[in-house]
N, C-alpha and C positions, 0 to 999 in steps of 0.2 A: 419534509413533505409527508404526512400522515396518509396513510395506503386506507381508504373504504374499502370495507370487506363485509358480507353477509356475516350476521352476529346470532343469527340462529341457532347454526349448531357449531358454530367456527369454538375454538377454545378461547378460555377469557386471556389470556396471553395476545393472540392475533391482533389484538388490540393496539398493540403496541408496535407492531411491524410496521418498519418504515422504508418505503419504496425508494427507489432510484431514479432521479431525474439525468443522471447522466446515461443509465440503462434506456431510458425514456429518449433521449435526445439520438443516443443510436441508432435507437428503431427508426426515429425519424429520419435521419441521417441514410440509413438500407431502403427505406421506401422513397427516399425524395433523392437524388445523387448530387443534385444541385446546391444541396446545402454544405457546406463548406464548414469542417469541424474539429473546433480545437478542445471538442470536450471530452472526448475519450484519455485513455493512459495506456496509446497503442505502441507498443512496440515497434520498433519502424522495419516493415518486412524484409530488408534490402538485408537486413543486421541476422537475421536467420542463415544456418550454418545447412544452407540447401544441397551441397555436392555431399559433403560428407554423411547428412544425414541418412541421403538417399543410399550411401553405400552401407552405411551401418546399420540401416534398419533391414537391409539384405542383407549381411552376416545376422540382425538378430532372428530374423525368418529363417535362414538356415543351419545354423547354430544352436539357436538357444531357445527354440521353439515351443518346446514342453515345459520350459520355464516360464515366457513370457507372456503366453495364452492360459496359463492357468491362474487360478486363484494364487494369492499369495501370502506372507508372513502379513497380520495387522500393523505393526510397526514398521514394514517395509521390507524392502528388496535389501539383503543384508550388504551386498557389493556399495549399491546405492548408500545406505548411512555410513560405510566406512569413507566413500569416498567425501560423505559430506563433514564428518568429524576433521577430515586432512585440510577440504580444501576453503569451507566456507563458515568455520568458527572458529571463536578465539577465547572460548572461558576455557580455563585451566581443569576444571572437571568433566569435561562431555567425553563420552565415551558412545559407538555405536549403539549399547542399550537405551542411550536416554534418546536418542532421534529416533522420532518418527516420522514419516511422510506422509504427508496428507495430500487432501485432492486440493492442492492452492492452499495458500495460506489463509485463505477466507474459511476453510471449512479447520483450519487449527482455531482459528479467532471465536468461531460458532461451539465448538467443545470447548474450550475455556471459560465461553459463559456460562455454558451449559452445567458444567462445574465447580462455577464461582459463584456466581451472582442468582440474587430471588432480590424481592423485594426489602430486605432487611440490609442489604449489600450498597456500600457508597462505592460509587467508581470514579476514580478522577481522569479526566480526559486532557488533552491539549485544546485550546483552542486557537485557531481552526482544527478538526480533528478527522481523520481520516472517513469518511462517512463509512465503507463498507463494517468499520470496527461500529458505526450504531448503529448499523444493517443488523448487524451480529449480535449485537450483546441486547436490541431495544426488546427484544421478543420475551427475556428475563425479568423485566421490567428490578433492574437496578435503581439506584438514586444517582444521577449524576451531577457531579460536582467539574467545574472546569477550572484550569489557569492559562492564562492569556501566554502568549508567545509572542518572545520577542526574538532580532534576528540572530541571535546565537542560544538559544533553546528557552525553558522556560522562566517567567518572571519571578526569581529565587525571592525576593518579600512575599509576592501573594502565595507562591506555595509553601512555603516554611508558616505565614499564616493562615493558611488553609489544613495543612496537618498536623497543627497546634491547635484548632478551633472543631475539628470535627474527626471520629475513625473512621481513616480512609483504608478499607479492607483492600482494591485493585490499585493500582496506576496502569492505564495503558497508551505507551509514547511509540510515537516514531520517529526518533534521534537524528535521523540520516536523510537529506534531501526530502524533508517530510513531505506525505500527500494529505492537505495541498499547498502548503503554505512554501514549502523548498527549505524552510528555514534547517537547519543542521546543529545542535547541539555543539558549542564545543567541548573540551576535555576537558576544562576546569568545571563545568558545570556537571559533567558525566560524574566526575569523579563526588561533586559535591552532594547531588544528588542521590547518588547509588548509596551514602554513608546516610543522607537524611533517609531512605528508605529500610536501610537495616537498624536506624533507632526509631522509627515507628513502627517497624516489623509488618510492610506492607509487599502482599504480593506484585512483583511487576513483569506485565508484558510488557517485551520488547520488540517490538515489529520491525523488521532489517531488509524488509522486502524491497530496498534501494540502495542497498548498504554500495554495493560495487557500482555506482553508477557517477564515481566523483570526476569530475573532467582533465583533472592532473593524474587518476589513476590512486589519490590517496585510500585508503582504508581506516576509516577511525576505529578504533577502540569501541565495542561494546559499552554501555552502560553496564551491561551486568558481569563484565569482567573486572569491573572495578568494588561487586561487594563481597560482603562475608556471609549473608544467608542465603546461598544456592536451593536452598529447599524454599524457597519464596522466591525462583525466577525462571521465569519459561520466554523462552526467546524464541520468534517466527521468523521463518527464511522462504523464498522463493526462485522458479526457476524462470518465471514467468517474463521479468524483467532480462536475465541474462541470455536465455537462451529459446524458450517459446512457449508464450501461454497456451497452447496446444496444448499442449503436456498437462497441463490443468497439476502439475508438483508442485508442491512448498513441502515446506515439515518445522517442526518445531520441535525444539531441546527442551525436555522436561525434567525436571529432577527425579531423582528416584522416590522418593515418597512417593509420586503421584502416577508414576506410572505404571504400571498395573491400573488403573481408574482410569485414565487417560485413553489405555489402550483396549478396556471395558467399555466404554463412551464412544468410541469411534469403530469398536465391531457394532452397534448397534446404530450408526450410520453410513457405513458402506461394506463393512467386512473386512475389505483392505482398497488401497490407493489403486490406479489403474495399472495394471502388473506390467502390462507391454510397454507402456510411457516407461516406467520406472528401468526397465531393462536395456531400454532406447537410451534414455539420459545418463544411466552407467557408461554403456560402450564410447559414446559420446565422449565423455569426459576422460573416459580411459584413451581415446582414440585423438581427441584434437589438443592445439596446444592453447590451454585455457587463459594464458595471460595474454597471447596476442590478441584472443578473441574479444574479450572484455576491455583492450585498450581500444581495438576497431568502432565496440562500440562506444566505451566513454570519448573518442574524437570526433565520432562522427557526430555524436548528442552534445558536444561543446559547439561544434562547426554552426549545429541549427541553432542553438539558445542566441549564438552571438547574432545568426541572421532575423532572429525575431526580435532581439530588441534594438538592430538596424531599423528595422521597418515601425515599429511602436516609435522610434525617436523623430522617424523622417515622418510619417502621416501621422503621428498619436500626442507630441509633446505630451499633453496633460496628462495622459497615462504615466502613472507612478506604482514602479517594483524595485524589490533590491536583486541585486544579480544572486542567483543562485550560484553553489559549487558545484551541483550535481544535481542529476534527476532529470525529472522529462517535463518541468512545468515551468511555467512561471505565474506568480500572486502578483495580478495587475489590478492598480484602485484606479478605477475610474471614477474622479470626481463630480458633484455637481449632478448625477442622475438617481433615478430609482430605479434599483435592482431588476425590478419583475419587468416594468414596464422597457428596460434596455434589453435584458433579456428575448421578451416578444418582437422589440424591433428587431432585432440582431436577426432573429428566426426569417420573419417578414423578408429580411433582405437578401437572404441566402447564406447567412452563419450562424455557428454555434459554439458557444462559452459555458461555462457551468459556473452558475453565481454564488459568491462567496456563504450566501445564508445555509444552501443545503450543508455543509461543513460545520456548523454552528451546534452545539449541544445542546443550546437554549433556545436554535430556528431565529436569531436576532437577524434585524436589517444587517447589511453589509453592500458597500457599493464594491469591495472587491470580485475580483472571476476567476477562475484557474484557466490557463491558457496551457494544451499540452502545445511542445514544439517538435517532438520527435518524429511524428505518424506524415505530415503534408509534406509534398516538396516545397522548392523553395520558389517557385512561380505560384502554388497553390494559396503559401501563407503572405505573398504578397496581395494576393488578392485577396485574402479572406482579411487582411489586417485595413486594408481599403474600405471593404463594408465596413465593416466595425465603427472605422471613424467617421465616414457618412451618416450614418445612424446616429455615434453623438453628436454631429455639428447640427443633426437635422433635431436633435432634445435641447440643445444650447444652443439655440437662434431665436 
């Protein structure tokens, strides 16, 4: 969905800036309370580590005050990247110098294009592909190029002939319970991939911002642990998912070639990341026991996905997805309708879906929607899964 914008003295770039219908559905959602919403990627508040936090953040007010009210290092709180070197990657090269913390992994995604991509730059995406990465990168105006997804990662013929037919300068994936498709790479394809990327000598993001969200508790394997040119891989992480998007933290492992540039690029978007968040999510992690917390919440996030596709099976038959591993959504095709037109009834009746086209590279039709499950109860998604299918029997009669 193309953002109108006064073109007078706006830069010829703005042009290209592409709005948020899920941003969009929120607000509706804060102004109307009646509307019932599976289109967010919330967090489910209950999953928030509220006793603990409320004591830590009183040790960090008494404690560690003149640290966490001040400015800080640009690449971060140095406690904070040790602990994220230990606890939340797995390339055989990162070291505390190459993390950095950013404000959310949306604003790593924003300085990567910012230092990748112009108009001379091909980007290959996934398709479905996470929208805030074309929130991010559409303002550079790249060239993008897509490969379809299937349910174990991407279509290895179209992409083997896709970076045989064109140079592809970025890949940018999300391996792991993708947003929005859920789909997960497996290892044969990690591994197969990571080596097609270091014989085309292409840089790749690796966006992991769901990596710990698998419902047996698994941990795959990086893509980018499996290549040989480190200095062509920058991998994104977030807290947002495990712990609270409050904290507004992600960070990303950069290699050393780029960083210095990297962290030139992002003094001149913030300075540094939010110091007190950063100080708060150290003690945090130094203070609670982080595997129970992350099984709490991959059970509790299995418990919903299994009760949402109860209720899609009991009122929805025709609704078809594949079960996901992980992650907080599910990719439902709703047959036999028109996107836009289900969408508005959906709105009308009291719900909301985010349809499968905003996720598209190319804005193509798609009768699929992303359905988060983690944020509603379970009386809530009962009901919201009841409109839904009222609304299609009322387009299919």
């Amino acid at each position: 969905m193309e953002t109108e914008l006064p073109t007078i003295f706006s830069a010829k770039r703005t042009s290209y800036v592409r709005s948020s219908v899920i941003r969009e559905i929120l607000k509706l959602t804060v102004k109307n309370s009646d509307i019932l919403s599976f289109a967010g990627g919330l967090p489910n508040p209950d999953l928030f580590p509220k006793d603990l936090l409320s004591s830590v953040m009183e040790t960090v007010i008494r404690e560690n005050v003149s640290i966490a009210l001040q400015y800080g290092d640009s690449s971060g709180y140095a406690n904070l990247r040790i602990q994220i070197v230990e606890k939340l990657t797995d390339v055989p090269w990162v070291s505390p110098s190459s993390i950095t913390v950013t404000h959310g992994s949306q604003q790593g995604l924003d300085i990567l294009g910012k230092i990748f991509m112009d108009s001379h730059t091909n980007v290959l995406l996934e398709d479905p592909v996470y929208l805030g990465a074309l929130q991010a990168f559409s303002p550079y105006h790249p060239n993008f190029l897509s490969v379809p997804m299937e349910s174990d990662g991407p279509n290895l013929y179209f992409l083997e002939e896709i970076l045989s037919q064109n140079k592809i300068h970025v890949f940018y994936a999300n391996p792991s319970y993708q947003n929005p498709s859920t789909y997960t790479w497996s290892v044969e394809k990690r591994i197969k991939i990571a080596n097609l990327l270091d014989t085309y000598e292409i840089i790749f993001i690796e966006d992991e911002a769901y990596r710990y969200l698998d419902f047996d508790g698994k941990v795959y394997p990086s893509v980018s642990s499996f290549r040989k040119r480190n200095d062509l891989t920058f991998i994104l992480g977030s807290f947002s998912k495990i712990l609270s998007p409050g904290f507004r933290l992600g960070f990303v492992i950069v290699p050393e070639l780029y960083q210095n540039l990297f962290t030139a690029v992002k003094q001149g978007n913030d300075l540094n990341s939010n110091q007190f968040s950063q100080v708060v999510v150290s003690k945090l992690l130094e203070t609670m026991d982080f595997d129970f917390h992350l099984r709490s919440i991959q059970s509790f996030y299995q418990n919903q996905k299994e009760y949402l596709v109860y209720l899609l099976n009991q009122f929805l038959p025709e609704a078809k997805f594949s079960l996901p591993e992980g992650g907080m959504f599910l990719w439902v095709n709703y047959p036999k309708i028109n996107s836009k037109q289900f969408m508005e009834s959906c709105l009308k009746n009291g719900v909301a879906m985010v349809p499968g086209t905003e996720f598209s590279p190319s804005s193509r039709s798609s009768s699929y929607f992303r359905m988060n499950f983690s944020f509603l109860t379970k009386d809530v998604m009962e009901e919201g899964v009841k409109r839904i299918a009222d609304v299609y029997r009322d387009i299919n009669t």
